[in-house]
Residue frames as qw, qx, qy, qz and C-alpha x, y, z in Angstrom:
[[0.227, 0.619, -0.717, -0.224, 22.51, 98.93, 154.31],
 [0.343, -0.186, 0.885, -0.255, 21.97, 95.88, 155.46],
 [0.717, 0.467, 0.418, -0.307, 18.37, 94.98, 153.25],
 [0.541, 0.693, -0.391, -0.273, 20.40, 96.13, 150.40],
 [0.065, -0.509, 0.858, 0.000, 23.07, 93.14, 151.44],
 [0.287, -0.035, 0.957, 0.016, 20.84, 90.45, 151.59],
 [0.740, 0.513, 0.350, -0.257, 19.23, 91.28, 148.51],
 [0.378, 0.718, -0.518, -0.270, 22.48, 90.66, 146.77],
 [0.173, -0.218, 0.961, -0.017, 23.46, 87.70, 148.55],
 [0.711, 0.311, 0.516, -0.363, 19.61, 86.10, 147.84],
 [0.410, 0.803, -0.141, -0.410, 20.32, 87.50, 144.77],
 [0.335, 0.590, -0.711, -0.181, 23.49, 85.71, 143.86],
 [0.554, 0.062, 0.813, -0.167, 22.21, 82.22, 145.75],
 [0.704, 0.514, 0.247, -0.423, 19.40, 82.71, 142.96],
 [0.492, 0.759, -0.407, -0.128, 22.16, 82.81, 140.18],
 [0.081, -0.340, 0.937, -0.009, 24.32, 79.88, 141.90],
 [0.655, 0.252, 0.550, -0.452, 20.67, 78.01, 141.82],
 [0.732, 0.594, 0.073, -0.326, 19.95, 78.40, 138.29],
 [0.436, 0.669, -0.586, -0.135, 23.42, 77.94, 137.04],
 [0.368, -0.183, 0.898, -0.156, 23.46, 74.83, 139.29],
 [0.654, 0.372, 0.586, -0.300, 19.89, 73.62, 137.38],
 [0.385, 0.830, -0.266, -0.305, 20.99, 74.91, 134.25],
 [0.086, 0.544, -0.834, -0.021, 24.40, 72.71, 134.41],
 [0.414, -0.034, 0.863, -0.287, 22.40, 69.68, 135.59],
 [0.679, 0.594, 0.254, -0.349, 19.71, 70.10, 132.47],
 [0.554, 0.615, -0.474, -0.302, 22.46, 70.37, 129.98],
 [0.201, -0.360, 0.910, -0.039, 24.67, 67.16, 132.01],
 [0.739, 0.366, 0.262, -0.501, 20.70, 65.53, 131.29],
 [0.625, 0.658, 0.108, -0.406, 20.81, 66.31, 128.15],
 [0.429, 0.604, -0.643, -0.194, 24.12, 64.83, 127.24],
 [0.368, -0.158, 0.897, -0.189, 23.74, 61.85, 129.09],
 [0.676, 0.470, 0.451, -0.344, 20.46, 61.20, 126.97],
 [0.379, 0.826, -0.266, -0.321, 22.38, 61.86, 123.72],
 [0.072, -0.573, 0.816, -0.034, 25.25, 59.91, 124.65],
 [0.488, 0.212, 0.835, -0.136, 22.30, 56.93, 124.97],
 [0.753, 0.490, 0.384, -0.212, 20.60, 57.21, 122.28],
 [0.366, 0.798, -0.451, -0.161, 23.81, 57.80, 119.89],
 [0.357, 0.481, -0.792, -0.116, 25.11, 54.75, 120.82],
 [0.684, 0.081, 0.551, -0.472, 22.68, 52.60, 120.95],
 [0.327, -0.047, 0.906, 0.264, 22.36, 49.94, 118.05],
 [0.327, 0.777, 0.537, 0.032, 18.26, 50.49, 117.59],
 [0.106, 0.431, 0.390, 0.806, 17.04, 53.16, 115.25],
 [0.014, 0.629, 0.599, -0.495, 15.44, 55.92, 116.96],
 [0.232, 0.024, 0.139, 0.962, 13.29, 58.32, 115.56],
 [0.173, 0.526, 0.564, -0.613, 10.96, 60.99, 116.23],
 [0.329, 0.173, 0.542, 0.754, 8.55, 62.37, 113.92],
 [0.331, 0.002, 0.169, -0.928, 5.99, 65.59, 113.48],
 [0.496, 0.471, 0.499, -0.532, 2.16, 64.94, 112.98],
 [0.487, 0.679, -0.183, -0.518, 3.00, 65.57, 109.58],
 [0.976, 0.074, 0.192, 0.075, 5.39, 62.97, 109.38],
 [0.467, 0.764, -0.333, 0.296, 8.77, 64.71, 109.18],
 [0.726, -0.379, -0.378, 0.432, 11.24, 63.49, 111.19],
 [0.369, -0.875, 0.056, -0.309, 12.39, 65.96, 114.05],
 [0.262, -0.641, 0.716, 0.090, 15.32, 63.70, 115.49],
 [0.958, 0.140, -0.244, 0.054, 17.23, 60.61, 114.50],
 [0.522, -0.741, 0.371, 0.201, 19.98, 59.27, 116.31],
 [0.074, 0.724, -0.579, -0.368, 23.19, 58.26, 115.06],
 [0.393, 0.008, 0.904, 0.167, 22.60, 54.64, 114.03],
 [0.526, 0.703, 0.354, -0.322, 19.10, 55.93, 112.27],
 [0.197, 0.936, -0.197, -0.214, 21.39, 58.16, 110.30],
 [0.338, -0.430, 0.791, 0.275, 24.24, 55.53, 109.63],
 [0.501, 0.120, 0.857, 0.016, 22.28, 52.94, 108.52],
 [0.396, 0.815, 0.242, -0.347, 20.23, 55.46, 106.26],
 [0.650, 0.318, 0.361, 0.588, 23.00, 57.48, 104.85],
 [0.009, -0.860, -0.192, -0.472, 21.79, 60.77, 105.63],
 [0.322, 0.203, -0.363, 0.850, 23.72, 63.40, 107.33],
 [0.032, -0.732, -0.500, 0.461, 21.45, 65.23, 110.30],
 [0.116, 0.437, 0.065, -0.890, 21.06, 68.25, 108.28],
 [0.337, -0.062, -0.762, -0.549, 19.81, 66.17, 105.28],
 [0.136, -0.324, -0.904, 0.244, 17.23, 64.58, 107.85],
 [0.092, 0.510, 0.326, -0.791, 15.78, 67.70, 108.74],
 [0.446, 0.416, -0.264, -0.747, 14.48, 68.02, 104.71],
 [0.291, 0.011, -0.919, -0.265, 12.81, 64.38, 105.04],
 [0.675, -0.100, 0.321, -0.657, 9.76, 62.82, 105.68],
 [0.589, -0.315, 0.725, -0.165, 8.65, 59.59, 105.89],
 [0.807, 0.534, 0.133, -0.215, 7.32, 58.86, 102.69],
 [0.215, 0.845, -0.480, -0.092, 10.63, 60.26, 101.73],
 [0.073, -0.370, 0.922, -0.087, 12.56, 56.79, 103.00],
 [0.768, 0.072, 0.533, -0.348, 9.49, 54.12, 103.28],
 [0.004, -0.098, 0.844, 0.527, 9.93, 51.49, 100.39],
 [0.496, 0.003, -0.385, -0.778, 6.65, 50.87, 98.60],
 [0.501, -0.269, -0.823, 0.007, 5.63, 47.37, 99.83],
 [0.444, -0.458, -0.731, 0.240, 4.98, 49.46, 102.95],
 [0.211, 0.177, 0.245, 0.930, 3.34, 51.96, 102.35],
 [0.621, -0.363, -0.565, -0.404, -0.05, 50.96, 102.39],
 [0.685, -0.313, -0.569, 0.331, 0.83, 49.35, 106.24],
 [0.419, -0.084, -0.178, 0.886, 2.92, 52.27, 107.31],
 [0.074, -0.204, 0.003, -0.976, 0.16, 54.78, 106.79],
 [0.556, -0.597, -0.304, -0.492, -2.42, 53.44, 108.65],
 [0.603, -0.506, -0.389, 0.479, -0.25, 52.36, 111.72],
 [0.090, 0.017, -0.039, 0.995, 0.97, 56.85, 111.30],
 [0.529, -0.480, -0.212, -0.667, -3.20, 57.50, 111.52],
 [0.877, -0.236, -0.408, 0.094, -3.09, 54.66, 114.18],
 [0.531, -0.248, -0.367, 0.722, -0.46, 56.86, 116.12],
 [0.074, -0.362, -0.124, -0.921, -2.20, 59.79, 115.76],
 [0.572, -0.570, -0.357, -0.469, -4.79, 58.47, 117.61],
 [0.650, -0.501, 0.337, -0.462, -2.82, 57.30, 120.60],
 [0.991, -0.114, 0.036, 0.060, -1.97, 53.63, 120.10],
 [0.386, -0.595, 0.689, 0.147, 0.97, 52.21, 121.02],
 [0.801, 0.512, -0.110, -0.291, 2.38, 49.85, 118.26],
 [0.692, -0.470, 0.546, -0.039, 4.21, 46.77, 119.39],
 [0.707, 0.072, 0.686, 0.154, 6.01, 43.98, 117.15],
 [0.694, 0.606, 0.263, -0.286, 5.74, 45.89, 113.65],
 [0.572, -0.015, 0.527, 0.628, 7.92, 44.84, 110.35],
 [0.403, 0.827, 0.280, -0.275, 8.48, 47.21, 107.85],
 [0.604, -0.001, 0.221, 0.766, 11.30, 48.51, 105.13],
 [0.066, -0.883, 0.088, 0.457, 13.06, 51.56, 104.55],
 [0.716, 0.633, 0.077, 0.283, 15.10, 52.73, 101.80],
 [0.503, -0.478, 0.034, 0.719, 18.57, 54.17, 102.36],
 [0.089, -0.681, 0.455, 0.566, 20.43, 57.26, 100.70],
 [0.138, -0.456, 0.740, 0.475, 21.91, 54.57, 98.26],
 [0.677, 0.239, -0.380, -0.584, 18.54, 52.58, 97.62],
 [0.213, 0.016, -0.953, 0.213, 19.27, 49.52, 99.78],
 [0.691, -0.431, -0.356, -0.458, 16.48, 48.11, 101.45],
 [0.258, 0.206, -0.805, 0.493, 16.56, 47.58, 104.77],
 [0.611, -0.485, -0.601, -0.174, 14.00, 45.80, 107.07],
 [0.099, 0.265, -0.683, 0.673, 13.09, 46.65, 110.74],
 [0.575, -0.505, -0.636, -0.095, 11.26, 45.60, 113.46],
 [0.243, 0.087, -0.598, 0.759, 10.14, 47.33, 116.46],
 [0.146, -0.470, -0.693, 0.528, 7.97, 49.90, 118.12],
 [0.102, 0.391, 0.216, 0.889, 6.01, 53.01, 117.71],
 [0.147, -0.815, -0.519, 0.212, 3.84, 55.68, 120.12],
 [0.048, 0.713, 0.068, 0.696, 3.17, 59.52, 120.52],
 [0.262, -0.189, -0.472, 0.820, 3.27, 61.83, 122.50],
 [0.071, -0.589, -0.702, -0.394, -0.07, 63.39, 122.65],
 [0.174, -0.229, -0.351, 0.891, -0.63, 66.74, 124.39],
 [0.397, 0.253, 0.369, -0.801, -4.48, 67.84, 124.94],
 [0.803, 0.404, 0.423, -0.113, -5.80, 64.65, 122.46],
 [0.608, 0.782, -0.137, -0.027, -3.73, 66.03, 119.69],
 [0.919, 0.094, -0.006, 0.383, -0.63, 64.00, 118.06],
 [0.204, -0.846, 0.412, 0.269, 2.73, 66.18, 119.26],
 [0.094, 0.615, -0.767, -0.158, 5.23, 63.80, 117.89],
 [0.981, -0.120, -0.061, -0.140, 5.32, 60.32, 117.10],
 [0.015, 0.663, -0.748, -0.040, 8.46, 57.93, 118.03],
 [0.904, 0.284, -0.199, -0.250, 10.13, 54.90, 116.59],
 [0.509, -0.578, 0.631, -0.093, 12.18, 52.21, 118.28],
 [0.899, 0.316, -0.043, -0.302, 13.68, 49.87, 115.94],
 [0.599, -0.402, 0.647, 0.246, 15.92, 46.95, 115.59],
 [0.490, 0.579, -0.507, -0.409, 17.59, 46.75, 111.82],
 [0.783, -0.041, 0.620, -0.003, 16.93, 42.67, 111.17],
 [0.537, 0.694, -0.380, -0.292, 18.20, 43.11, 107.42],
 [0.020, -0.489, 0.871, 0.045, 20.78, 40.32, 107.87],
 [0.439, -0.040, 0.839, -0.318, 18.11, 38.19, 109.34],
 [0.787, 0.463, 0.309, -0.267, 15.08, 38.30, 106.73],
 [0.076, 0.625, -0.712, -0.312, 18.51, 38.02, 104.21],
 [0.180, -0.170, 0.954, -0.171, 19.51, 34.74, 105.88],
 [0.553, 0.314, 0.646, -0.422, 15.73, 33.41, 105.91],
 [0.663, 0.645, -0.047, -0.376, 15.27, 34.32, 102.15],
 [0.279, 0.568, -0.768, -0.100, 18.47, 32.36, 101.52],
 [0.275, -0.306, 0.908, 0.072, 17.28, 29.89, 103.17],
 [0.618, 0.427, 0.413, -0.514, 14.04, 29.47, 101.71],
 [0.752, 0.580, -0.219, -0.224, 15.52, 29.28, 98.46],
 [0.070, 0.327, -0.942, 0.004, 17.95, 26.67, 99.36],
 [0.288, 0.017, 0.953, -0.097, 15.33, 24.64, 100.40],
 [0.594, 0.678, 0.025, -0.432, 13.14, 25.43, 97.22],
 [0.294, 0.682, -0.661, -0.106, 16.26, 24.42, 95.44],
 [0.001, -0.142, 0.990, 0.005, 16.87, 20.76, 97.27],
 [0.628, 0.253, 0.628, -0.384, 12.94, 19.95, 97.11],
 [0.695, 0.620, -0.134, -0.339, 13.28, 20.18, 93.13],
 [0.366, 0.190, -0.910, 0.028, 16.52, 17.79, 93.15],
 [0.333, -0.019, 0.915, -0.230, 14.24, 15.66, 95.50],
 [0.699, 0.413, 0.455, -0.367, 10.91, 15.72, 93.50],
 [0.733, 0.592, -0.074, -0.328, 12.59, 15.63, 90.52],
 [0.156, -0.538, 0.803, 0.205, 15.94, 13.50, 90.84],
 [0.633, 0.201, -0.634, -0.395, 15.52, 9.95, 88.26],
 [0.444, 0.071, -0.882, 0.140, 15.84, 7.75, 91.44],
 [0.582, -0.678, -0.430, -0.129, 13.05, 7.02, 94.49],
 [0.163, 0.168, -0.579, 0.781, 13.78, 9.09, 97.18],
 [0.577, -0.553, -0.373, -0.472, 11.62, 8.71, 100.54],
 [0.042, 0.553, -0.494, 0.670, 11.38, 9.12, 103.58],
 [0.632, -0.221, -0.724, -0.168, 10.38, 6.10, 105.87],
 [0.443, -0.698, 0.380, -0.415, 9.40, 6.39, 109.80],
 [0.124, 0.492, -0.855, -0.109, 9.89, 3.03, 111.87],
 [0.566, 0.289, 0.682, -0.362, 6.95, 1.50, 111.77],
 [0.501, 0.236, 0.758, 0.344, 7.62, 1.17, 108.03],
 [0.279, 0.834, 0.440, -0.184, 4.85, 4.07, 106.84],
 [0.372, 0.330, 0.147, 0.855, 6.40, 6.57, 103.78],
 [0.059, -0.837, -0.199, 0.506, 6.34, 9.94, 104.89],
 [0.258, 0.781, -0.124, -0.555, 7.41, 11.53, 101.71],
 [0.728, 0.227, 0.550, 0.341, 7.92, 10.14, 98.34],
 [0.117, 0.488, -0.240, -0.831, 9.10, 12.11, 95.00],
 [0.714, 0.390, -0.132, -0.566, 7.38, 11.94, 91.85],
 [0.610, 0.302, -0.672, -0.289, 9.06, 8.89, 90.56],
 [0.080, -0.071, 0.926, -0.362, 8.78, 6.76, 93.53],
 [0.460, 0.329, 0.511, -0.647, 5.26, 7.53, 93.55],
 [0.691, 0.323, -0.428, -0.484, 4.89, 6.74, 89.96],
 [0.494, 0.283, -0.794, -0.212, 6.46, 3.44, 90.38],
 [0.068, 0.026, 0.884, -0.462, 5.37, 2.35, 93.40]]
């Protein structure tokens, strides 16, 4: 009687074990969730093929797309055309293995906005061959906005300076012009 007892009790250790590792894999697995859902960057993962496999919950804000709508996209499916060209050799470029640091690119939402990011990209690579690629990105839409606003503001005051009726320049103090518009320079 006795062998039979302490191959129930081993037994049930085994079963307090696993359901202990078990509970700790899923606690994991929401603790990882819980970070990347509320996180700010865009994350997402995508196949070899170039379908995406996860997005978190900013990805999927900023997008428009519900997670089950994700699952029936690929990347083409959201890339905006200017980067297209770019975007498929840095996806051969992660096939091989590189890591991909600093890169600017736009997406299309759902609605057809454009939206710019900057970030990362590597694989995961499992006997030489591309498992998955992922994509760490910060959503700088406001920023290249701002920059394009200002660029045309100051497009906008160099044409009232080069073209206002009255001399405008810009002197240092040693006397020397450092910029002149057209009609100064005519008349001078």
């Amino acid at each position: 009687r006795l062998p039979g007892l302490i191959r129930l009790i081993v037994r049930a250790r085994q079963s307090s074990e696993q359901d202990f590792t078990d509970e700790m894999l899923h606690t994991s697995d929401r603790r990882y969730q819980d970070l990347f859902d509320n996180t700010s960057d865009l994350v997402q993962c995508l196949s070899a093929q170039g379908r995406f496999l996860y997005t978190n919950k900013a990805w999927r804000d900023t997008m428009g797309y519900s997670e089950s709508e994700v699952k029936e996209l690929c990347l083409a499916d959201v890339l905006h055309a200017d980067s297209l060209a770019c975007c498929t050799d840095r996806f051969e470029r992660l096939k091989r293995g590189e890591l991909l640091s600093g890169i600017d690119f736009k997406y299309v939402t759902r609605d057809g906005d454009i939206v710019y990011l900057n970030g990362e990209c590597g694989s995961v690579m499992r006997d030489g061959e591309p498992v998955s690629m992922r994509g760490l990105f910060r959503n700088v839409t406001e920023e290249r906005r701002a920059e394009a606003a200002l660029r045309a503001s100051e497009a906008r005051y160099q044409q009232l300076y080069e073209n206002a009726p009255d001399i405008n320049s810009t002197i240092n103090a040693r006397g020397e012009i450092l910029s002149i518009n057209q009609i100064g320079a005519s008349l001078l």
